[in-house]
ZABALO-316371 format. One record per residue (C-alpha): residue number from 1; residue in three letters; z, x, y. Coordinates in nm, 2 decimals. Layout:
<sites>
    i   aa      up    east   north
  NUM  ALA       Z       X       Y
...
</sites>
This chain:
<sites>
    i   aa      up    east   north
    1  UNK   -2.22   -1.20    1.43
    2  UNK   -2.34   -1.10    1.05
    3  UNK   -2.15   -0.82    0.91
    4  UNK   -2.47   -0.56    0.93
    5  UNK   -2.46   -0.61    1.31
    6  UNK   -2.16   -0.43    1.37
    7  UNK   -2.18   -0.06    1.47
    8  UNK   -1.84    0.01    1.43
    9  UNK   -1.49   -0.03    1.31
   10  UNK   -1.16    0.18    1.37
   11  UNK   -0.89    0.14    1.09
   12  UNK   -0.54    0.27    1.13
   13  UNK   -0.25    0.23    0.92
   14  UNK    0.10    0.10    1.07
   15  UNK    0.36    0.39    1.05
   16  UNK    0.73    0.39    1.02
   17  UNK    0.80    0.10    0.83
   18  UNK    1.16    0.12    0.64
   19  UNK    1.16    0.00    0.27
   20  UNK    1.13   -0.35    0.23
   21  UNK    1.41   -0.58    0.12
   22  UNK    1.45   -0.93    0.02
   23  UNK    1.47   -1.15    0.33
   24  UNK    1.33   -0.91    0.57
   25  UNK    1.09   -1.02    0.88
   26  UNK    0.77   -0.81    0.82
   27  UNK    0.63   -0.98    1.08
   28  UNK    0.89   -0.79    1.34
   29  UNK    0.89   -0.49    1.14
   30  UNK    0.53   -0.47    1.18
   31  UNK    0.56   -0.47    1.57
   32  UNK    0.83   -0.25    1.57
   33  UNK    0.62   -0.04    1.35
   34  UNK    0.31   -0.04    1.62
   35  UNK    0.55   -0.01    1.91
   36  UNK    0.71    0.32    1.76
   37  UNK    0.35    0.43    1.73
   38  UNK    0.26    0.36    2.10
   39  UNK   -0.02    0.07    1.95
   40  UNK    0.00   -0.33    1.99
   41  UNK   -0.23   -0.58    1.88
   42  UNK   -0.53   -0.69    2.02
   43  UNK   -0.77   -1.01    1.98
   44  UNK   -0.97   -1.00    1.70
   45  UNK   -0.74   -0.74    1.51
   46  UNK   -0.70   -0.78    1.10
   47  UNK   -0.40   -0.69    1.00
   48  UNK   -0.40   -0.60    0.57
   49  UNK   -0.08   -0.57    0.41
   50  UNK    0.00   -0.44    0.04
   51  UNK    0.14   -0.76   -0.18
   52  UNK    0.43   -0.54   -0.32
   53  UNK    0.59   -0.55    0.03
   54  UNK    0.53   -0.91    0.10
   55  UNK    0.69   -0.98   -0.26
   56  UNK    0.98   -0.76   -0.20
   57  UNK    1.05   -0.98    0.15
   58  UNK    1.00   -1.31   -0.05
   59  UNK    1.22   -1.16   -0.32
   60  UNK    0.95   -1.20   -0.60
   61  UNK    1.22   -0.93   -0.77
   62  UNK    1.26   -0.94   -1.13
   63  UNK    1.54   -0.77   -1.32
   64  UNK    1.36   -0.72   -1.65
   65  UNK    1.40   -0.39   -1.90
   66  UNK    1.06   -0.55   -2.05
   67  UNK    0.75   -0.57   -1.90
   68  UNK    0.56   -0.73   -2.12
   69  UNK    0.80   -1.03   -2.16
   70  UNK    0.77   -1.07   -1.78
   71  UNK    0.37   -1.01   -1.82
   72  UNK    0.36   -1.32   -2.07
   73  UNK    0.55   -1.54   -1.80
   74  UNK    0.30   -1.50   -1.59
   75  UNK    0.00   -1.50   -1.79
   76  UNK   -0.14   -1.87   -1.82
   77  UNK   -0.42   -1.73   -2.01
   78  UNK   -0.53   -1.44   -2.23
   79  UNK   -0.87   -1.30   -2.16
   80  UNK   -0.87   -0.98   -2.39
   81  UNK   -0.61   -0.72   -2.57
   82  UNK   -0.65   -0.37   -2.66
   83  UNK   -0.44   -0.12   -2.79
   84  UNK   -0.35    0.21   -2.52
   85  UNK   -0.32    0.50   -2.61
   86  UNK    0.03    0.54   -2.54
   87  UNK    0.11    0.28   -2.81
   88  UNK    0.12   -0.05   -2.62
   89  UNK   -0.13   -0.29   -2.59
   90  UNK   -0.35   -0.33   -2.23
   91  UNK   -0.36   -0.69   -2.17
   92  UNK   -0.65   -0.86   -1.91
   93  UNK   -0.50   -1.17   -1.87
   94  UNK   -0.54   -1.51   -1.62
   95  UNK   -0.20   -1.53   -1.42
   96  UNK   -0.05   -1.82   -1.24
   97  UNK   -0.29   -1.83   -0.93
   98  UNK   -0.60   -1.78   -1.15
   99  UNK   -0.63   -1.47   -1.10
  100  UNK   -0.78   -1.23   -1.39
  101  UNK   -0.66   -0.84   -1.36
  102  UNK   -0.40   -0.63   -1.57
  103  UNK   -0.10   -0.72   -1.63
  104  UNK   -0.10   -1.03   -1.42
  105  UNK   -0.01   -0.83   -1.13
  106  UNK    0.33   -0.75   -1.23
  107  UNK    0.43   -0.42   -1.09
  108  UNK    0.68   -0.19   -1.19
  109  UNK    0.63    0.08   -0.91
  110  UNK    0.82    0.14   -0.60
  111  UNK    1.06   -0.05   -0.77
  112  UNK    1.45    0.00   -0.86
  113  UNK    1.48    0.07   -1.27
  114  UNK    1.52   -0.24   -1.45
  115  UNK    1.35   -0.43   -1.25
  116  UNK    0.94   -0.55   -1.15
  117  UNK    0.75   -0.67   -0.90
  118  UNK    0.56   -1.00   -0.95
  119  UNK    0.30   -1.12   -0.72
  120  UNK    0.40   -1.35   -0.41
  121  UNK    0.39   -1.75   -0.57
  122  UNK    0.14   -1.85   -0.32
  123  UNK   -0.01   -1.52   -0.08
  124  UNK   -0.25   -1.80    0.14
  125  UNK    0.07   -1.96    0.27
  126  UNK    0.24   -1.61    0.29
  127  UNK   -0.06   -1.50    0.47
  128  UNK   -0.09   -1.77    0.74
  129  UNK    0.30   -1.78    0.78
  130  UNK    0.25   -1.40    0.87
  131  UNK   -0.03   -1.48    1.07
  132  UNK    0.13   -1.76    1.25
  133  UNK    0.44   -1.50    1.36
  134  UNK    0.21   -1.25    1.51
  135  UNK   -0.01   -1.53    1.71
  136  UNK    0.29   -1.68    1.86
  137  UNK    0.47   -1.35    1.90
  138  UNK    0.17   -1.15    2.05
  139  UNK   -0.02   -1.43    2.19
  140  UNK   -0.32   -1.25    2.03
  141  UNK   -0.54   -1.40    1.75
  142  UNK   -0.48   -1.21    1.46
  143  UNK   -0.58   -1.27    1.10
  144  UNK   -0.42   -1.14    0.79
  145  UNK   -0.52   -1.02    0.47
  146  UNK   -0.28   -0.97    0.16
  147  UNK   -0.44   -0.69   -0.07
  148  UNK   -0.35   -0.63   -0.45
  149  UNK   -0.52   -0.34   -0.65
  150  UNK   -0.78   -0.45   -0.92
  151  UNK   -0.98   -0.32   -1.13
  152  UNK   -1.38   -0.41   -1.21
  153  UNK   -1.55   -0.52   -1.50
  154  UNK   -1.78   -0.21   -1.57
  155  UNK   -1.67    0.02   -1.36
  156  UNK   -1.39    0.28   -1.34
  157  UNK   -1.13    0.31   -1.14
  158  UNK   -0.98    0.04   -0.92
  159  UNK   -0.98   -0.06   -0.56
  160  UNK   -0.77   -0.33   -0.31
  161  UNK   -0.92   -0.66   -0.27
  162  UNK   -0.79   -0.96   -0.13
  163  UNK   -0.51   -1.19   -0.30
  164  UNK   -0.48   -1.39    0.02
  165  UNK   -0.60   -1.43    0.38
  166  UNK   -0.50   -1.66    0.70
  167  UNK   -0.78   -1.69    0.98
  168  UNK   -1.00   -1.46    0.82
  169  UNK   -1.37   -1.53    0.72
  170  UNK   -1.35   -1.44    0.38
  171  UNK   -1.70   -1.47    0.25
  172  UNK   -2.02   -1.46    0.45
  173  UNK   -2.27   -1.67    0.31
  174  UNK   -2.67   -1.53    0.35
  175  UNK   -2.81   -1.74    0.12
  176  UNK   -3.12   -1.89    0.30
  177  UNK   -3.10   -1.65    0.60
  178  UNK   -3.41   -1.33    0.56
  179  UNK   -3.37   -0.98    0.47
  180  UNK   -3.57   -0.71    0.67
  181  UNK   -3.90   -0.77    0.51
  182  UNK   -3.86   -1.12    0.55
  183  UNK   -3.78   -1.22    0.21
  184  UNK   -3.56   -1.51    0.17
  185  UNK   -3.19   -1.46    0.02
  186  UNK   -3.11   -1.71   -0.24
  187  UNK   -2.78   -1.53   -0.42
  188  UNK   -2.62   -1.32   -0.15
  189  UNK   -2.25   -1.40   -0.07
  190  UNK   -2.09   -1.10    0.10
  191  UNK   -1.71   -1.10   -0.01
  192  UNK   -1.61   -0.98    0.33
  193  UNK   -1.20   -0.97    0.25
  194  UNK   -1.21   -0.74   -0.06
  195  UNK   -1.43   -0.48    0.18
  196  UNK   -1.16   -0.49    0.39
  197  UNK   -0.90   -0.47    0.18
  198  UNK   -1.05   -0.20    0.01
  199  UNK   -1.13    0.01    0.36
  200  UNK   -0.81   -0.03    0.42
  201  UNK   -0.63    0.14    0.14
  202  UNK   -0.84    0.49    0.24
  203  UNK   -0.55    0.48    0.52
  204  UNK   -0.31    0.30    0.37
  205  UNK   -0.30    0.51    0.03
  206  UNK   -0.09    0.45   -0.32
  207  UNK    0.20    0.67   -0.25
  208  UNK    0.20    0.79    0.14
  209  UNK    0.48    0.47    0.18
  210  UNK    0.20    0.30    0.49
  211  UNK    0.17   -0.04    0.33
  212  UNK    0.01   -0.20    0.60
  213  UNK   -0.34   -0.11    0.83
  214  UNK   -0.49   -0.29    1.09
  215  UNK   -0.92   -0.33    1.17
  216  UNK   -1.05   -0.38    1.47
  217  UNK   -1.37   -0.44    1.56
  218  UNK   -1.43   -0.75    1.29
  219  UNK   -1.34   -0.98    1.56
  220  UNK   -1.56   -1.24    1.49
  221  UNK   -1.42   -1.27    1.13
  222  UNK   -1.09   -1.40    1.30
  223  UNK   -1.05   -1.77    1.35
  224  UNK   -0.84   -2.06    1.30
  225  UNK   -0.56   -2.07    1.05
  226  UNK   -0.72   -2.34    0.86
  227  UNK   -0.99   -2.13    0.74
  228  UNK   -1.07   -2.12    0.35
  229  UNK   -0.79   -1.86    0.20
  230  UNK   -0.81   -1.62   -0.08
  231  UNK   -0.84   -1.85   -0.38
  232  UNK   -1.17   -1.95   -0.26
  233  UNK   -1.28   -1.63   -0.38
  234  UNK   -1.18   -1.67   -0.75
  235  UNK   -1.45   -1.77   -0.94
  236  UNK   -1.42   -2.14   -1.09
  237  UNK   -1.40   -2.16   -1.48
  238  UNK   -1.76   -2.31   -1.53
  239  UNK   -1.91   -2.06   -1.30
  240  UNK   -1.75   -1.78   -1.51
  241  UNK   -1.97   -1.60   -1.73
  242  UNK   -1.72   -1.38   -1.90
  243  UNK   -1.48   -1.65   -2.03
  244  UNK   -1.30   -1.36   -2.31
  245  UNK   -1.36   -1.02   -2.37
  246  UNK   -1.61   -0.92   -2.66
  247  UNK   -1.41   -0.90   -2.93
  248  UNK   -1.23   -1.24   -2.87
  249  UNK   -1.51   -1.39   -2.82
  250  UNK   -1.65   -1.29   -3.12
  251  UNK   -1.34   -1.38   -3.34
  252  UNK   -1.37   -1.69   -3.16
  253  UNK   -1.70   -1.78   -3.24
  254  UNK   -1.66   -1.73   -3.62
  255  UNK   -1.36   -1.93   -3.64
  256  UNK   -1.55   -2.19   -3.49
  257  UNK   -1.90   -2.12   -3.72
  258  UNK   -1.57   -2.13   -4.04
  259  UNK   -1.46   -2.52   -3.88
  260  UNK   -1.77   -2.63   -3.87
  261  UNK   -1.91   -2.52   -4.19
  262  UNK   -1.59   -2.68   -4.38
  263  UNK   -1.66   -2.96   -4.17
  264  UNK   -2.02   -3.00   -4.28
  265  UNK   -1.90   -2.95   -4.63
  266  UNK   -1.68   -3.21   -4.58
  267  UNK   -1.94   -3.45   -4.52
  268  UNK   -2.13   -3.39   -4.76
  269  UNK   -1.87   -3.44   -5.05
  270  UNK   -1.81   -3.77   -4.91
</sites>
């Protein structure tokens, strides 16, 4: 079933949920959660839960008084730097699983003082082991989606998309299917796991304490575990477009016009 077939979809969030520690099951926490709530799980249901818990359970804790120092350890590459406007500098940077946002994900929010959040090491494998526990606990065929808050290139704001998924369809491919008129699609790849994501966080919210939501009526987005995760969404490095931000770029390409041209000159003298 194509995505612009369905008529409808319900999205609730999970209530009751205690705060998160290292070590704890959020797979039974969840249920517990739905029980209290007079809900269960059905087939075909997508549950979507916020990283910052899933981190907290992995203990992805970080006692740090600087952010920035724990920002550079996960940064693997920078992509641009500005000064903010409260004095520090707003870094866009490529973390450890290749994703480009803020910060490198590193969270300081909802957190104890003196310490941050970093982003779980590997959220596909934290996704299916999540999604495994509720199969084999429910007996229903569930998929999961772990959502992280990003911002977009030219537009304000930010919204939850997908950091990783488990049985999930995460992109619908259209290219070569029609359109309406009967025109042929030759670019269309519908990221179907940042819409969700990003539904869900209109229940879920940034400070009501309901990290985790649950869609239903996407049922035929659900499948089998090994289903492409998450990183299949980040965009490879000679498909990216937008390599550095302007200004790097720019400095970049003059330093690289200044080699050349000494280079040249080089040459010439011998």
């Amino acid at each position: 079933m194509l995505a612009s077939e369905r008529q409808e979809l319900q999205i609730f969030a999970v209530p009751g949920l205690p705060e998160i520690k290292p070590g704890d099951d959020l797979a039974a926490l969840i249920l517990s959660g739905l029980d209290l709530a007079g809900r269960e799980l059905l087939d075909g249901d997508i549950l979507v839960i916020t990283s910052k818990v899933v981190s907290k359970a992995e203990d992805r804790i970080v006692a740090a008084t600087d952010r920035e120092a724990v920002i550079t350890a996960e940064t693997v590459r920078l992509v641009a730097s500005r000064q903010a406007a409260h004095g520090g500098a707003t870094r866009i940077v490529e973390n450890k699983l290749g994703i480009v946002s803020a910060a490198a994900g590193v969270d300081e929010s909802n957190t104890p003082v003196g310490t941050v959040l970093v982003l779980p090491e590997d959220p596909d494998a934290s996704a299916r082991n999540l999604a495994n526990q509720l199969r084999q606990q429910t007996g229903k065929l569930i998929g999961v989606i772990i959502s992280d808050t990003l911002g977009r290139p030219w537009r304000q704001g930010q919204t939850d998309v997908a950091i990783g998924a488990a049985g999930v369809v995460v992109c619908q491919d259209l290219r070569g299917s029609t359109d309406s008129f009967g025109r042929r699609l030759s670019v269309t790849v519908m990221c179907l796991a940042d819409e969700l994501a990003a539904a869900t966080d209109l229940v879920k919210g940034k400070t009501w304490g309901r990290p985790v939501a649950i869609v239903r009526g996407a049922g035929s987005l659900v499948g089998s575990l090994d289903l492409p995760g998450a990183k299949s969404i980040v965009r490879l490095q000679d498909q990216d477009m937008f390599r550095q931000g302007s200004l790097e770029a720019r400095q970049a390409g003059f330093k690289e016009g200044w080699a050349a041209g000494l280079a040249a000159g080089r040459n010439q003298d011998a």
